[in-house]
Phi, psi and omega in degrees: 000043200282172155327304220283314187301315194309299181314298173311332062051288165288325179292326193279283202312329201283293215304306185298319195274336171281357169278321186291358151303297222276334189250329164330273162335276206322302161341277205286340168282345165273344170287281154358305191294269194348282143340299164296335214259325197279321149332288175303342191277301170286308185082024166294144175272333180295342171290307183297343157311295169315321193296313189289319187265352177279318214280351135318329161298317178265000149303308187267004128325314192294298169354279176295294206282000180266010183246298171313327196281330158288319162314322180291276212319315166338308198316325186306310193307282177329298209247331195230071171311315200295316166271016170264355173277311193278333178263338187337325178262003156252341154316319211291348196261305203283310202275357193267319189282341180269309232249281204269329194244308205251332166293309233267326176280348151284326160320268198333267165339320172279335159271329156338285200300355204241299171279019177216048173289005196234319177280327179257190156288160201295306191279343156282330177258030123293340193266357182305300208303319170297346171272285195327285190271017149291322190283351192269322164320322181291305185308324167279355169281356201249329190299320201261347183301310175285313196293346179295311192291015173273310189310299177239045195310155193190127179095042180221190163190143211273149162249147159060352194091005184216157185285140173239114189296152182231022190161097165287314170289023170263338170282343212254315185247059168279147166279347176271345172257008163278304163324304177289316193280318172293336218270304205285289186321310169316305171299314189290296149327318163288325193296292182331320198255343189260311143334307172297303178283296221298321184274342165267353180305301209291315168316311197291335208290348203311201158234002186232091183238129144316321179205101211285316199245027143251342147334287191305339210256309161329283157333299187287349190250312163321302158311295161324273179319351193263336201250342185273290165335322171267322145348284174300310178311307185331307183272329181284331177295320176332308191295296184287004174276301188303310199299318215263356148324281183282326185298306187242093167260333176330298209278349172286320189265352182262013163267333176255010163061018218237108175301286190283143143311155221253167144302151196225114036261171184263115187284120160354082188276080221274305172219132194199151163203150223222148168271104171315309181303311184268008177043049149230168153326164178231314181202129175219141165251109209258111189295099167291159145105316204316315182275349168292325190292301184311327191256335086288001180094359188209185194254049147197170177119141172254172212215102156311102219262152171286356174275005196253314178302289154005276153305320155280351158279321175281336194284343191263312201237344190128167194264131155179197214250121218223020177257126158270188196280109173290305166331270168330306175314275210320293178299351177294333198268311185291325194288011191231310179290321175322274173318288191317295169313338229263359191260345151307303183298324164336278170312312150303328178267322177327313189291332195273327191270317153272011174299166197283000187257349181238315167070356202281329156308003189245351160282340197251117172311301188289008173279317153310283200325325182291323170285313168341282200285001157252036171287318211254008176287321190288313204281314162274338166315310162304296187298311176315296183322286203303330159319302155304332179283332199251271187307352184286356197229012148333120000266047206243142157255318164236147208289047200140323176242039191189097181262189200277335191298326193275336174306313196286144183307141199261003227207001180259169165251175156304311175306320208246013179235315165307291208302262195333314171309295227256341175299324171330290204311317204282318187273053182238275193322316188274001132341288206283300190306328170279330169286004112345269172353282186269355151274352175272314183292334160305298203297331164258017163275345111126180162319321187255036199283296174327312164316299182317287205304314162326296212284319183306296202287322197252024142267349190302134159257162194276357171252127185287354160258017180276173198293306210275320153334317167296340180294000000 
């Protein structure tokens, strides 16, 4: 229960959970976006149905995730001063441009879109929805702008003991914040899409459904983003897995679980688990060929082990302990490729089982219940990834020049780190239960709940002693 565990510890909760937001949101505004657009295209009411009752669904993500997202920034402040004294002068230009430009033009646009459905044309107001989700795009790229230079620093120069930027736009083309920025938008797409079948899967299964086939119709339009979207995660973790060969290999090789250098060509470590204390293996069941290929592209080339890595890193930077939690990296990395295949595979038998000559997916419970239950796939699928992404680069906060022990606020306790950890947790728990909550009270107030009310107000009459007033 040292400072340092405690601090990481709140960062990590706020950081996971307000990451279950940030690809949500993104998701469902392009879905939403989608959806409208095929409206102003077709002039089907059913799209504009579909458009009005999902895009409840991404209000209140959007919600929940501008509440997390402020609670996460308190950390710098609190838990980690020192190191916001150390990035401050390279944070301070991407989060001030995220902050000032890009919420205020998601904001601005996402209330357009919400009080003028009556006031503008069909093809202006589809161009809102579309802006929101460029800006929620934009934001996160402005977001990742700082997290690449934790990763890859780049464009800078230490002064004083503090980083100083020396080129922003060397901050703007780090190759790790291209990686990251394809990687988190692809996920996000995928969440956005899967998130969608997954909540009409749950819909269809009721025993009482009104309208069977804006569900069904919904699914398919889900499936599709879902299958474009894992598609793209495929190739951008591709990319970004070959960089971190050479940028990060510590982190590269304790995701493939591999202590010693490996033989070449290198083989596939499909399941293992390491003794951490003695920095060996324990067990492994092994691909050949698999990891040269995957890792360079071709059936030879070796994989640089972490005891080897190891040793060029105390020669480089100072002798101290330069393995992160290996155990974790690894199932972190297969439980994120795992959930990614297997929401792909989804998405592909989903399409095929639901084309009109067959339908059997709309037939089969447990076909549903399997789609139902892969609403949750992407939300562990993210969280693995960011895991690998954050811890891999253990004891580094910015990567070669800055750890975590030097990171933390000098001015915090144990105590006052105990109270705040557990008040988080709790206004977390009541977070996460109201935002349950009110999407199972959306999904059962069903598609025409808006229609209802309408018809409701203009039977209502305007003499307050009539009867029908009362209804």
């Amino acid at each position: 229960m040292s400072i340092v565990t405690l601090a990481r510890f709140q960062f990590a909760m706020t950081t996971i959970f307000h990451f279950f937001f940030v690809p949500f949101s993104i998701g469902m505004a392009l879905v939403v976006a989608i959806m409208e657009t095929m409206y102003v295209v077709t002039k089907k009411k059913q799209y504009l149905r579909m458009t009005k009752f999902w895009g409840n669904i991404f209000l209140l993500s959007f919600a929940v995730g501008v509440v997390t997202g402020i609670i996460q920034e308190f950390q710098f402040g609190m838990n980690w001063s020192d190191y916001s004294r150390f990035v401050g002068d390279i944070f301070g230009a991407p989060l001030a441009v995220e902050a000032l430009l890009a919420f205020f033009m998601e904001s601005t646009f996402l209330g357009l879109w919400i009080f003028t459905w009556k006031m503008v044309s069909p093809k202006l107001h589809v161009v809102f929805i579309w802006l929101v989700t460029f800006a929620s795009s934009i934001s996160a790229f402005w977001i990742l702008a700082a997290n690449s230079f934790m990763q890859h620093p780049t464009g800078y120069t230490i002064k004083n003991g503090h980083a100083v930027m020396t080129s922003f736009s060397a901050l703007l083309t780090n190759a790790q914040l291209w990686y990251e920025f394809s990687h988190v938008i692809a996920g996000a797409i995928t969440m956005g899409g899967m998130i969608l079948a997954g909540l009409s899967a749950f819909q269809l299964l009721k025993r009482r459904i009104n309208e069977p086939d804006f569900y069904k119709k919904s699914i398919k339009i889900g499936l599709w983003i879902t299958l474009i979207g894992s598609l793209a995660v495929l190739m951008a973790g591709d990319l970004q897995m070959k960089a971190l060969v050479k940028e990060q290999p510590m982190k590269f090789a304790a995701a493939e679980g591999e202590y010693d250098d490996t033989t070449d060509p290198a083989a596939l470590t499909l399941v293992a688990w390491a003794n951490e204390n003695q920095h060996k293996r324990v067990f492994g069941v092994e691909m050949p060929y698999v990891l040269s290929i995957l890792a360079y592209d071709k059936l030879s080339g070796s994989i640089q082990g972490m005891n080897h890595i190891n040793k060029q890193l105390v020669k480089k930077y100072g002798q101290r302990n330069y393995y992160p939690p290996v155990n974790t990296l690894f199932w972190s990395f297969r439980i994120m490729a795992g959930f990614g295949m297997l929401m792909l595979l989804v998405a592909m038998l989903g399409l095929f089982l639901a084309r009109k000559k067959s339908q059997l997916l709309y037939r089969q419970k447990w076909m549903l219940w399997i789609l139902g239950l892969c609403t949750f796939a992407p939300f562990l699928a993210n969280t693995a990834g960011w895991l690998v992404t954050e811890l891999g680069r253990y004891p580094w906060t910015v990567y070669g020049l800055f750890t975590i022990k030097q990171s933390v606020s000098p001015n915090v306790s144990v105590a006052s780190l105990l109270i705040s950890n557990i008040v988080y947790f709790l206004l977390f728990t009541g977070l996460a239960a109201t935002m349950v909550a009110l999407i199972i009270r959306e999904l059962k107030k069903g598609p025409d709940y808006e229609e209802k009310l309408l018809h409701q107000d203009q039977r209502k009459s305007a003499d307050p002693f009539d009867k029908e007033a009362f209804e």
